[in-house]
Structure formats: C-alpha cells, structure tokens
Backbone atoms as SQL, in Angstrom:
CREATE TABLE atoms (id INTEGER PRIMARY KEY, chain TEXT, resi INTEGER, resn TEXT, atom TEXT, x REAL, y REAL, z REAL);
INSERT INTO atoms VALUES
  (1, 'A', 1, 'UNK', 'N', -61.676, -50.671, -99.626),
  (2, 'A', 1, 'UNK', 'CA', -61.669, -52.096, -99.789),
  (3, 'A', 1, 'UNK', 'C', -63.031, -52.540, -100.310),
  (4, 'A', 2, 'UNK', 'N', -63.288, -53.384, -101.699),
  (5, 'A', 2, 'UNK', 'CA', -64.219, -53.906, -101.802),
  (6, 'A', 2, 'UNK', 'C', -64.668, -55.353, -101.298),
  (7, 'A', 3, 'UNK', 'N', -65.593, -55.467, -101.501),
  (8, 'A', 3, 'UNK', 'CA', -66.184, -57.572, -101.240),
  (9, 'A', 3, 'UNK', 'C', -66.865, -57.763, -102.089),
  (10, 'A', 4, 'UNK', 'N', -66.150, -58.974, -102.737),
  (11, 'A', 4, 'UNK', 'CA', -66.880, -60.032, -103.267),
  (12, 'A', 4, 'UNK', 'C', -67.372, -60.899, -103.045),
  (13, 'A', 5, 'UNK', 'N', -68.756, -60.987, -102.633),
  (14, 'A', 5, 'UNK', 'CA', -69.596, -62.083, -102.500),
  (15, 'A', 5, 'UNK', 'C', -70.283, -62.810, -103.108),
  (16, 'A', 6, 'UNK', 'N', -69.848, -64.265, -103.134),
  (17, 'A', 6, 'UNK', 'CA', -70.523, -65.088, -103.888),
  (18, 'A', 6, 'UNK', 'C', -71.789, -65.941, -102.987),
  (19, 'A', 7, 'UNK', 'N', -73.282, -65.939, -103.310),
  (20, 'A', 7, 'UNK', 'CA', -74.085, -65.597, -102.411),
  (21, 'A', 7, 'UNK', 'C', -75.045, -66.726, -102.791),
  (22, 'A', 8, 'UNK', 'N', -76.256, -67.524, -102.486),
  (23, 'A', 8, 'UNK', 'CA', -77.761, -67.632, -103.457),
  (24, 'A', 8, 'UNK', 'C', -78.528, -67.380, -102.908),
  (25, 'A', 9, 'UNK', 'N', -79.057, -66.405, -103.715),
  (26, 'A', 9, 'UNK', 'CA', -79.622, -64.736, -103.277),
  (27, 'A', 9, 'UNK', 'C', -80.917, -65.427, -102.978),
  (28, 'A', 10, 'UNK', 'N', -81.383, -66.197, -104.056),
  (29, 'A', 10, 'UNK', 'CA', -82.886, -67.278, -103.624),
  (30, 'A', 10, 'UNK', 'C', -82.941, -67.961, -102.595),
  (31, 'A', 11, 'UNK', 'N', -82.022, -68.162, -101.832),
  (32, 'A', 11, 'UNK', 'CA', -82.072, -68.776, -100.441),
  (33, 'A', 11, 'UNK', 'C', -82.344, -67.798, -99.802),
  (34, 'A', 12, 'UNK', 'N', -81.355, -66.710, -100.250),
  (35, 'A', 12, 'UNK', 'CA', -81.090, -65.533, -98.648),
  (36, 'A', 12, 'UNK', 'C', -82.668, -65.245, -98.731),
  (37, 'A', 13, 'UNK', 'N', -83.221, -65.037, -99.922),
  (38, 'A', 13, 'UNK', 'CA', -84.304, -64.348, -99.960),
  (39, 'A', 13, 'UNK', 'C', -85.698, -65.246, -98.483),
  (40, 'A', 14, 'UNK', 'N', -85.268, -66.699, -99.189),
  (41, 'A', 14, 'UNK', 'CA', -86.420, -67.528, -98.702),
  (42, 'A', 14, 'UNK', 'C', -86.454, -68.100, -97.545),
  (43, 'A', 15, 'UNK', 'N', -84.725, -67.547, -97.003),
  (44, 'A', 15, 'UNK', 'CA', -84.543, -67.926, -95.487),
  (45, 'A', 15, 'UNK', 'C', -85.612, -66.553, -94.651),
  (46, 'A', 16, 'UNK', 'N', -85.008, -65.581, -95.027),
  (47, 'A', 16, 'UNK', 'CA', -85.375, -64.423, -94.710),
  (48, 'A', 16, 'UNK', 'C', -86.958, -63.936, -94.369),
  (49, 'A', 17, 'UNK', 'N', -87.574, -64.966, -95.672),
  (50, 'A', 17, 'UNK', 'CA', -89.439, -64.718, -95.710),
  (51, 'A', 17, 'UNK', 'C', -89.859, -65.721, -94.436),
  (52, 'A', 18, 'UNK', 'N', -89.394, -67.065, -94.804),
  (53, 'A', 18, 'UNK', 'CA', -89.592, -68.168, -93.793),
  (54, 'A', 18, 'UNK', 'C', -89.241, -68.070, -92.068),
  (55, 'A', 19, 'UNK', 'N', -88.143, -67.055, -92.208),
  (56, 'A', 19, 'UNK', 'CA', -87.855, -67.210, -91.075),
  (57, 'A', 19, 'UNK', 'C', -88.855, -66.135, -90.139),
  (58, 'A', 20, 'UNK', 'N', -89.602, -65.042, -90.823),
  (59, 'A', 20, 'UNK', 'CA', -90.199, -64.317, -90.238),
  (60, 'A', 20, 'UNK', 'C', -89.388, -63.271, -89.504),
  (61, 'A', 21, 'UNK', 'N', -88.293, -62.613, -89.957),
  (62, 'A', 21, 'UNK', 'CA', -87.086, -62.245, -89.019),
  (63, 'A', 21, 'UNK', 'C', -87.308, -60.652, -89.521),
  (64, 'A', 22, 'UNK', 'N', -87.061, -59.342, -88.703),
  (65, 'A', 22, 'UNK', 'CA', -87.646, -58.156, -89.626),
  (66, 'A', 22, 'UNK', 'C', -86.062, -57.826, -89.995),
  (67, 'A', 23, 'UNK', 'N', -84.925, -58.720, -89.925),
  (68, 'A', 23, 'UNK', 'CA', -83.572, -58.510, -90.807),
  (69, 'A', 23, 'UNK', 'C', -83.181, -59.339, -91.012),
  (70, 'A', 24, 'UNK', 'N', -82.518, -59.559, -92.095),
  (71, 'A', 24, 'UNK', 'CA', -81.500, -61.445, -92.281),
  (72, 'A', 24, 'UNK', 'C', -80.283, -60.205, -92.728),
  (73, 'A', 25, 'UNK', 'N', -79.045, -60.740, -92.409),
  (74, 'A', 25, 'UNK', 'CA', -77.804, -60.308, -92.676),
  (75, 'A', 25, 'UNK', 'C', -76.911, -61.416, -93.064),
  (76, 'A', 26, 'UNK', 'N', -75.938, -61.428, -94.110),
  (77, 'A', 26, 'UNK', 'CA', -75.028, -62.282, -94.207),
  (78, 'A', 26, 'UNK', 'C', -73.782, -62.111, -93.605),
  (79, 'A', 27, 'UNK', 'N', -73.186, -63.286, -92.787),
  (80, 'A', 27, 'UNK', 'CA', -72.151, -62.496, -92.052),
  (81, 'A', 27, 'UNK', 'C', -70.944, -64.000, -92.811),
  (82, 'A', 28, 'UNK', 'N', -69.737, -63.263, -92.828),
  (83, 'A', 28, 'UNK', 'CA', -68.434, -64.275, -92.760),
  (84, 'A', 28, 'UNK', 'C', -67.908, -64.272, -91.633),
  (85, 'A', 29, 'UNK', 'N', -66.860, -65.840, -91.678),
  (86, 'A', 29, 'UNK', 'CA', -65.994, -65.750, -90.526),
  (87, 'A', 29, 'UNK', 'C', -64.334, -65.184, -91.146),
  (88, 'A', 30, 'UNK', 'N', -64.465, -64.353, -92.519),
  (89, 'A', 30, 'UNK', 'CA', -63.048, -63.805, -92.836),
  (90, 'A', 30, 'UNK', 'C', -62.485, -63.311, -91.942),
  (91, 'A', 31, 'UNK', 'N', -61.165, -63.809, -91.875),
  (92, 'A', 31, 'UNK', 'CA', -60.757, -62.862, -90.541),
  (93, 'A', 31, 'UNK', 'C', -59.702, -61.868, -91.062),
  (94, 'A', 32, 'UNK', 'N', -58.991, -60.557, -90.560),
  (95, 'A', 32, 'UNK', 'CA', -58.390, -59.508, -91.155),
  (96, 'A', 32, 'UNK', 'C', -59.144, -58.354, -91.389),
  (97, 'A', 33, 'UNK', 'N', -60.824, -58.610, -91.579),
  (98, 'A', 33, 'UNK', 'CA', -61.921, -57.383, -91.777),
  (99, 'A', 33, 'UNK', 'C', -61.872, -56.715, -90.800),
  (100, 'A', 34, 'UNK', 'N', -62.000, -55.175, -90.778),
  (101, 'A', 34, 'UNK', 'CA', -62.448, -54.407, -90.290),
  (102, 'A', 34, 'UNK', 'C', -63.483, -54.914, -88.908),
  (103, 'A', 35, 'UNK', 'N', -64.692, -55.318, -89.617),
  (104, 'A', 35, 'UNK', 'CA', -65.728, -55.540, -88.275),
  (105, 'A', 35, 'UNK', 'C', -65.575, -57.049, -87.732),
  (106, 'A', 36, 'UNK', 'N', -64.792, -57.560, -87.961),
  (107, 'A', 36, 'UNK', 'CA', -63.898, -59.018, -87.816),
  (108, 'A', 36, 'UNK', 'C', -64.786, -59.364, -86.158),
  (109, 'A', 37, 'UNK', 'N', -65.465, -60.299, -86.545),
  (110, 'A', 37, 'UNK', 'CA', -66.685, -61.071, -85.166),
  (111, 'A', 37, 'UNK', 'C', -67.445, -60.141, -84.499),
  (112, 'A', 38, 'UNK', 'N', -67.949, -59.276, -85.343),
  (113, 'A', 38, 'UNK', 'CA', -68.802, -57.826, -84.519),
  (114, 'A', 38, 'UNK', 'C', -69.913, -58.858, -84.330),
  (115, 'A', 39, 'UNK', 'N', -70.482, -59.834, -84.781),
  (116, 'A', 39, 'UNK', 'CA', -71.892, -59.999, -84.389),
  (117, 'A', 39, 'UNK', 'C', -71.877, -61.700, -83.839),
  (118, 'A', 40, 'UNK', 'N', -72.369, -61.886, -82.352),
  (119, 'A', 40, 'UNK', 'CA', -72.545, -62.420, -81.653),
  (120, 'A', 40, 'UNK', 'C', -73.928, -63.431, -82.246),
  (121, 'A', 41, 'UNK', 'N', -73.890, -65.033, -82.842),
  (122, 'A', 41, 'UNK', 'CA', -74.904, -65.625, -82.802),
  (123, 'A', 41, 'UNK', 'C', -75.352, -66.829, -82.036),
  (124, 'A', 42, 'UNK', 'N', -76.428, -66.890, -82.252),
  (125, 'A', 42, 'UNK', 'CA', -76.837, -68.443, -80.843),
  (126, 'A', 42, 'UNK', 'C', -76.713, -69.477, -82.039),
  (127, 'A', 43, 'UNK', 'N', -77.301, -70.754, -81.106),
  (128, 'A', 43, 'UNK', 'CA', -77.573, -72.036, -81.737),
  (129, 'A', 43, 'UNK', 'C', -78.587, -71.634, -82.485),
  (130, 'A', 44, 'UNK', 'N', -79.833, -70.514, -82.715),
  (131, 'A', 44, 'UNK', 'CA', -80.595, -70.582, -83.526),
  (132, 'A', 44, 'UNK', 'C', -80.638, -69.736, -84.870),
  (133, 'A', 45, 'UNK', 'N', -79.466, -69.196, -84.804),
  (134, 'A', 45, 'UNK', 'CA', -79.047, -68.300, -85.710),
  (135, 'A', 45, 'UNK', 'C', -79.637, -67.288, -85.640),
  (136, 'A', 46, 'UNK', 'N', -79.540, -66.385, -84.551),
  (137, 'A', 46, 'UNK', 'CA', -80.019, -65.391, -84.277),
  (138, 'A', 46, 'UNK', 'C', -78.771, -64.484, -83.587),
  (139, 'A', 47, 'UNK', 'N', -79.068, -63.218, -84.366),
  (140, 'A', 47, 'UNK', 'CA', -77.807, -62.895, -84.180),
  (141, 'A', 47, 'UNK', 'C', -78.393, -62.071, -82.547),
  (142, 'A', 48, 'UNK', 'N', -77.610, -61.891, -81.232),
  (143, 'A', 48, 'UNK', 'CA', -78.008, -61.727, -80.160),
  (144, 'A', 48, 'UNK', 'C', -77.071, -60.595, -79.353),
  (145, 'A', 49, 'UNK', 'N', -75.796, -60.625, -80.236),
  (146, 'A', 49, 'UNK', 'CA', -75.064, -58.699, -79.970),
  (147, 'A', 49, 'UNK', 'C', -74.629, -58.735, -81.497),
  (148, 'A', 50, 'UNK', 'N', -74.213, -57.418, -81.635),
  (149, 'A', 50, 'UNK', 'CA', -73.431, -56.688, -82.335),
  (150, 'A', 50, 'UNK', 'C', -72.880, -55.173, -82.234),
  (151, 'A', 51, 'UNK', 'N', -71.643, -55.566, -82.460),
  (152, 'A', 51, 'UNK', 'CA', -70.510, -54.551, -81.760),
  (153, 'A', 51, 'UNK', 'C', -70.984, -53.159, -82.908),
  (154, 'A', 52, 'UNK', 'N', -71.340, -52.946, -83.980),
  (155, 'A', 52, 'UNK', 'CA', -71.819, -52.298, -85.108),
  (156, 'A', 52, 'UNK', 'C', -73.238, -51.750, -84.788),
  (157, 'A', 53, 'UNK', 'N', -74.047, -52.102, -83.911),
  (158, 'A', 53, 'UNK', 'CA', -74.872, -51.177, -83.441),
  (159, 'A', 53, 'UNK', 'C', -75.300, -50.955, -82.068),
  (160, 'A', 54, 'UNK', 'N', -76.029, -49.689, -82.586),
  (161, 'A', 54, 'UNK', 'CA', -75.614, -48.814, -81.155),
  (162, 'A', 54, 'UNK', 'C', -76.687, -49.337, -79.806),
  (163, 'A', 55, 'UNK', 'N', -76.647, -49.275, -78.966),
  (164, 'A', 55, 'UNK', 'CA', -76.919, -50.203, -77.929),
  (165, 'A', 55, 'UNK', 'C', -78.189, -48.911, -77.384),
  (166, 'A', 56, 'UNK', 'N', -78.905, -49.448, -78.033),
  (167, 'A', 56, 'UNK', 'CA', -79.886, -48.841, -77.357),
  (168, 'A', 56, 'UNK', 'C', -81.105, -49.528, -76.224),
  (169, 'A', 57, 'UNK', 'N', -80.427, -50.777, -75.752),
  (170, 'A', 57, 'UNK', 'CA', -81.298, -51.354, -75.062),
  (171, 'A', 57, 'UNK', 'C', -80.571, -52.561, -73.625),
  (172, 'A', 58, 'UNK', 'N', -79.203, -51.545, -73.722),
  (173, 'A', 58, 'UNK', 'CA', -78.458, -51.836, -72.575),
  (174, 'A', 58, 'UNK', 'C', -78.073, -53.729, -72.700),
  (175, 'A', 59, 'UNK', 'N', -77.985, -54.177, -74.394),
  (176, 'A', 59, 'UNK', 'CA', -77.227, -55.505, -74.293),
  (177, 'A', 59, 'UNK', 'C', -76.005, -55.124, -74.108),
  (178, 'A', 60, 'UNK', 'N', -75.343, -55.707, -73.385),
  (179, 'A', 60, 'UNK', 'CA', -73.781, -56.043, -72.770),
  (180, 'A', 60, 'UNK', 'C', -73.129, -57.262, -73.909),
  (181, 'A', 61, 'UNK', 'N', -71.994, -57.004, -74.031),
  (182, 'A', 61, 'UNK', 'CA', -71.076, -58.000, -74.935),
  (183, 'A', 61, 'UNK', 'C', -70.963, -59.180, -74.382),
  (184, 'A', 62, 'UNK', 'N', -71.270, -60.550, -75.185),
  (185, 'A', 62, 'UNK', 'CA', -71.165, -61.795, -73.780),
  (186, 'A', 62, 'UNK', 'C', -69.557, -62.094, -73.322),
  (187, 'A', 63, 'UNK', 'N', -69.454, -62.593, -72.386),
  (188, 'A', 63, 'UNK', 'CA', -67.798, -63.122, -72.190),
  (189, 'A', 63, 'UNK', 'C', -67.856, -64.519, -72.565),
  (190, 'A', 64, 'UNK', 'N', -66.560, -64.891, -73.160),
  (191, 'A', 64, 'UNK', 'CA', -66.156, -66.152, -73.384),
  (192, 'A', 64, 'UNK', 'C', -67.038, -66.403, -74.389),
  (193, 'A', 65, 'UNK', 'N', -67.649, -66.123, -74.914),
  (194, 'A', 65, 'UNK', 'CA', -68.376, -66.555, -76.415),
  (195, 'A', 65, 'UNK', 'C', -68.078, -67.606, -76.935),
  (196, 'A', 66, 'UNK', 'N', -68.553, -69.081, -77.053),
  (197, 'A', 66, 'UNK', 'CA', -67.780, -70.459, -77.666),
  (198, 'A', 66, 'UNK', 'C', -68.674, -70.359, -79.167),
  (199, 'A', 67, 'UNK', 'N', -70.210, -69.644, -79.393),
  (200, 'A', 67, 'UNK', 'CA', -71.003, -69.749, -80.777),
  (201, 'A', 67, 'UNK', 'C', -70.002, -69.227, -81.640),
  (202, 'A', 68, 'UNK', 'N', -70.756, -69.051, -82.826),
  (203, 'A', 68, 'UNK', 'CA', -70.588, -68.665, -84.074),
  (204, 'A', 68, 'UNK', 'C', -70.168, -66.983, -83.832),
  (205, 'A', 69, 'UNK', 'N', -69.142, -66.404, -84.014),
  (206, 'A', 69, 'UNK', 'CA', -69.064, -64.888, -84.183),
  (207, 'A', 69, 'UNK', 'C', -68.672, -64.717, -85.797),
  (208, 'A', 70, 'UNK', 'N', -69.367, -63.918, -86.531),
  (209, 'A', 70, 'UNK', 'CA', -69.115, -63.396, -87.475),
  (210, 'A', 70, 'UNK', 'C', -68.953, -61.615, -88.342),
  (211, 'A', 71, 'UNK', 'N', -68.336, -61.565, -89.165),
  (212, 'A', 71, 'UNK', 'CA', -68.490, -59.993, -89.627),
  (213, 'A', 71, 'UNK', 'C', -69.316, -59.992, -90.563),
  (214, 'A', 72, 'UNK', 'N', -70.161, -58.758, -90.908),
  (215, 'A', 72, 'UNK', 'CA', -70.607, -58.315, -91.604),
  (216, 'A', 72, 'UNK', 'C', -70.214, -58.631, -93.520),
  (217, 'A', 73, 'UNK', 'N', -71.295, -58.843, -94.431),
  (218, 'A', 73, 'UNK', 'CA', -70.395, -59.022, -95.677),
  (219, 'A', 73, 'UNK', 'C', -71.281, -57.124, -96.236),
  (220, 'A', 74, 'UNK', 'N', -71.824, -56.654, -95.215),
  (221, 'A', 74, 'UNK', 'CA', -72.671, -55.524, -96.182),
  (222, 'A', 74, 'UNK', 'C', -73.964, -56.157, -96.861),
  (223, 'A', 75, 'UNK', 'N', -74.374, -57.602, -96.796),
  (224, 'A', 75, 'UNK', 'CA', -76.174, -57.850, -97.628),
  (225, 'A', 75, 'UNK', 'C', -76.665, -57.990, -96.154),
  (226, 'A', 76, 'UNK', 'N', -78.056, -57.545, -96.422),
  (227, 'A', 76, 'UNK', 'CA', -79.201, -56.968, -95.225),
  (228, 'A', 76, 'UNK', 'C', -80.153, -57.107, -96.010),
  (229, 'A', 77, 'UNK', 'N', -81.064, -57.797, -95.352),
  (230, 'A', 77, 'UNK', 'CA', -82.593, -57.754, -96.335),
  (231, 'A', 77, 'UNK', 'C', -83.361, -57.078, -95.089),
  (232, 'A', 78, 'UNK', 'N', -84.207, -56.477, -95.650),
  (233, 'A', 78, 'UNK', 'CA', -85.441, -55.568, -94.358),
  (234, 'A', 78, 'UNK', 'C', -86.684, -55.534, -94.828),
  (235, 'A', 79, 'UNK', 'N', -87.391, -56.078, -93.732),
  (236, 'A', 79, 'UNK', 'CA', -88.624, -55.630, -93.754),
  (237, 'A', 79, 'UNK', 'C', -89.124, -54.357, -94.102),
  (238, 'A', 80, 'UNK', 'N', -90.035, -54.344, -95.043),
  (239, 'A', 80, 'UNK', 'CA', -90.262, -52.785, -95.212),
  (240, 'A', 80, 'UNK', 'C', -91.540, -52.086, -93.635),
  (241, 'A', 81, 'UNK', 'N', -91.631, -53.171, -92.979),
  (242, 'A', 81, 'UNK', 'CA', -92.362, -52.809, -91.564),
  (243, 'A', 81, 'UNK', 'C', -91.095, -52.162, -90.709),
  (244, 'A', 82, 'UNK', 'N', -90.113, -52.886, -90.791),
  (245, 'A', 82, 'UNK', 'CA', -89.092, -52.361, -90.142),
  (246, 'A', 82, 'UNK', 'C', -88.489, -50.905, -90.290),
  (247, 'A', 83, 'UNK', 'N', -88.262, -50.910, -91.573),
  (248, 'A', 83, 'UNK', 'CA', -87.390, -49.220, -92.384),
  (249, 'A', 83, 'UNK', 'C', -88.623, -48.982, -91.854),
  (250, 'A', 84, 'UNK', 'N', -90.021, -48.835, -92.059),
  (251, 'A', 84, 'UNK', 'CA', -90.925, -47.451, -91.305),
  (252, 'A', 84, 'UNK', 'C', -90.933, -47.630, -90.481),
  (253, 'A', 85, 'UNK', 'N', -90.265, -47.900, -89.279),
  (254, 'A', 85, 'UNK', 'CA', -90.481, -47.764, -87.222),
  (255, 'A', 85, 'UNK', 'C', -89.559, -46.914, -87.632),
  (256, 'A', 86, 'UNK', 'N', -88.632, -46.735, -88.085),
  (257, 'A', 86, 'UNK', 'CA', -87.035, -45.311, -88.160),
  (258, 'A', 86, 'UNK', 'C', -87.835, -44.268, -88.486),
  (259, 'A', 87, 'UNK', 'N', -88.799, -43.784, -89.268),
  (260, 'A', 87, 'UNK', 'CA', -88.879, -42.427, -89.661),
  (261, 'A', 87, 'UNK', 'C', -89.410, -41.907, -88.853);
C-alpha cells in the first residue's frame, strides 16, 4: 500500500526547528490504516504513547483517551543530535 501525502513541507520544517522537538512526525486521523491511532497526543501536541515503539521506559497505554489519536503518514524529521544517541 502506498500514501499520498499532500503536506507544506515549509511548515513541517519550521514547526519542527521552532518547536525545539528532537522529532516532528506527521500523523492522520485516516481510519482503515494499518497503525490506525498508534500515537497518543496531549493538548500540546506532543505525542505522549505510541503503540509503534518499543517501550523502553515502561509508558503504559492511557485508558479512555478523549485527545487527538493519530497514525503514522511515514514523514519524520530528526535531529541529527538524535540519529547519533542510536549508534
């Protein structure tokens, strides 16, 4: 299955610098996807679970969730501080 996303990449970019965040991800609320509401966000747009990665710090899934849940569209911007803590 592919995605087409129609995006402005100059925002994502300038949310992403501004926000100081070491990931910005674009997520939809399509529903029928695969990772269909994997990622849990607050009022500040911060995404605060996701079912898509691996829990290495013992967050628990919230119950009753009333925020924003969205899936994944596949765009990720990263800090390049970030990609070097992995190696």
């Amino acid at each position: 299955m592919d995605t087409l996303l129609y995006a402005d990449l100059e925002k994502f970019i300038r949310q992403h610098e501004d926000g100081g965040a070491m990931a910005t991800i674009i997520l939809t609320t399509k529903k029928g996807v695969p990772n269909e509401g994997a990622f849990f966000v607050d009022e500040g747009n911060n995404v605060v679970f996701s079912k898509e990665v691996r829990n290495k710090n013992d967050l628990v899934e919230p119950d009753n969730w009333s925020q924003f849940r969205g899936s994944s569209t596949g765009t990720i911007i990263f800090k390049t501080d970030f990609l070097r803590q992995r190696e």
